[in-house]
N, C-alpha and C positions, 0 to 999 in steps of 0.2 A: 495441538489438537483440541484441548479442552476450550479454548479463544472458539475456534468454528463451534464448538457443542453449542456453548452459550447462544452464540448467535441465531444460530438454527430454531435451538429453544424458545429463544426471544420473538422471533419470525414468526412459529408457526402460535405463540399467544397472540399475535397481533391480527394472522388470520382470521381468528372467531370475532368478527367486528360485526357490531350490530346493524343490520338495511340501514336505514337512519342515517350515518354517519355517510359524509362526505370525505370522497377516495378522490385526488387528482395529482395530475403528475407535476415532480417538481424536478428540479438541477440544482446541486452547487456547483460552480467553477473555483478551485481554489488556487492561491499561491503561496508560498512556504520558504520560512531556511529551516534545515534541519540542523542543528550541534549534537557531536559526538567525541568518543577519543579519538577519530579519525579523519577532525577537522569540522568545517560546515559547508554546507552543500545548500544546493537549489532546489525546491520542487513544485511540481505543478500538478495539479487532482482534477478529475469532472466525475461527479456521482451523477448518476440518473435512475428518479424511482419516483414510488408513489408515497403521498404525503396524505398522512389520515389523523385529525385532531393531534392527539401533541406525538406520531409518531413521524418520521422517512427513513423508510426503507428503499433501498440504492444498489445496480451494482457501480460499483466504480474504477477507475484505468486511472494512469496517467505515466507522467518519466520520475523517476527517481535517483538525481545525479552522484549522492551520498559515495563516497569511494570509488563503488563500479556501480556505470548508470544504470539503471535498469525500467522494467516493467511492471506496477502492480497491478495486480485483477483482483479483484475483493468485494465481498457483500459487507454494504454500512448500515447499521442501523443508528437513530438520534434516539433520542427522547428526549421533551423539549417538559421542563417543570411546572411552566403553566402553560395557562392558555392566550396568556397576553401578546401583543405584537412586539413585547422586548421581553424576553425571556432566558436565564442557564439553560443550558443543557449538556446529555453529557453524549459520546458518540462512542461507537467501537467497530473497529474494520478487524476482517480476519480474510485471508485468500492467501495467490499464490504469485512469487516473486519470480519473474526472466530477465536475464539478462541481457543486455543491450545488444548484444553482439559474439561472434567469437572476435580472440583476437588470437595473433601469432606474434611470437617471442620469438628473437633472433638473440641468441648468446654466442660464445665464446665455443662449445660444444656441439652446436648446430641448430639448426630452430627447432622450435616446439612449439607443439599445434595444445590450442587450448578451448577446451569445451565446458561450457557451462549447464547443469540441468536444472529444469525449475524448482524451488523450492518456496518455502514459508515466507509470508510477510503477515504482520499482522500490526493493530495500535489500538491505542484508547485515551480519548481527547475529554475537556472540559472545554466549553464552550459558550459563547455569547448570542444570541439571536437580536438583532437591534431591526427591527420589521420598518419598513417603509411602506409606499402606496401599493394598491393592488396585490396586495401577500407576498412581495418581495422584499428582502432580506439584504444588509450585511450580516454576517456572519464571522466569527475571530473564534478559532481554536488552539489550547497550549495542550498538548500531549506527549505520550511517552509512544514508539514506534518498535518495531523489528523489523528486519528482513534478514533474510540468510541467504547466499552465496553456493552452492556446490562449483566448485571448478575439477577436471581433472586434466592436469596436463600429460602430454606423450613426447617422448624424444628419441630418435634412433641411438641405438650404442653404438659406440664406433668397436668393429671387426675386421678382421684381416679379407676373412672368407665370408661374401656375402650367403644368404639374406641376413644382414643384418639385425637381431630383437629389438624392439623398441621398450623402455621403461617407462611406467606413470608415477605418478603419484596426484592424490586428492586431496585438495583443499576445501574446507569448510569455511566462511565467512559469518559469521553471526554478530550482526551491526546493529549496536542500542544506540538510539539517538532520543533528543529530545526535539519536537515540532514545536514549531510556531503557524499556523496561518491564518490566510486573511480570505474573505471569497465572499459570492453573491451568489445568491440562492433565487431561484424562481418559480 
């Protein structure tokens, strides 16, 4: 929760921006491995927002294959250290993680049906701006990530005399990974 505060925070300072200043839209595409305790994985980002002297502000999507694939949705904001065409910066996303899919589990006991609900993702990247022609961008990010998981599964009890009850139980997923990526910014 206090990740979205900041950002918000961060946001509505950037709003009070002086006439003067030039407001235009920009995208990063990006692509990524993430490592964790639970292996490495694939990902892929598109932010789209407006870009105002050294701020971008973005919402942004993309798949997140890290254990169970998923969906982020997230506000990013940059801040870029100077004003130069090759420039650090540092970045932070905060928003909300779905899951890819249900799935269904066939065991020994019978299947179970398994639901996922949205929950948290959030990061905070250090990053390169290496600017090319017409205000476009590579861009390379090394950061720290989260996302988190809700699952609950259901299973019928086996009974003599139907209806049958079904049992759940909830799983919790809280995945720390370390990013790498790479992307181009326009």
């Amino acid at each position: 929760m206090k990740p979205i505060l900041i950002l918000l925070l961060l946001l509505l300072c950037n709003l009070s921006i002086k006439a003067q200043e030039v407001k235009s839209f920009s995208s990063q595409n990006l692509v990524g491995l993430l490592e964790g305790s639970n292996g490495s994985a694939f990902q892929l980002q598109t932010i789209n927002g407006i870009k105002f002297n050294k701020w971008f502000t973005g919402i942004g999507t993309g798949l997140d294959y890290y254990y169970i694939r998923s969906v982020p949705v997230f506000l990013s904001v940059n801040h870029n250290f100077l004003s130069a065409n090759k420039t650090p910066f540092i970045s932070a996303d905060a928003g909300i993680n779905f899951a890819w899919m249900k799935r269904d589990i066939i065991e020994w006991g019978g299947p179970i049906s398994s639901n996922f609900s949205p929950s948290a993702y959030w990061s905070g990247n250090f990053g390169y701006r290496l600017g090319l022609k017409n205000n476009d961008a590579v861009v390379m990010l090394l950061g720290y990530s989260f996302k988190e998981l809700k699952e609950k599964q259901e299973r019928e009890v086996f009974c003599i005399n139907p209806p049958c009850p079904s049992a759940a139980e909830n799983f919790v997923y809280k995945l720390k990974r370390v990013s790498l990526r790479v992307g181009y910014q326009f």
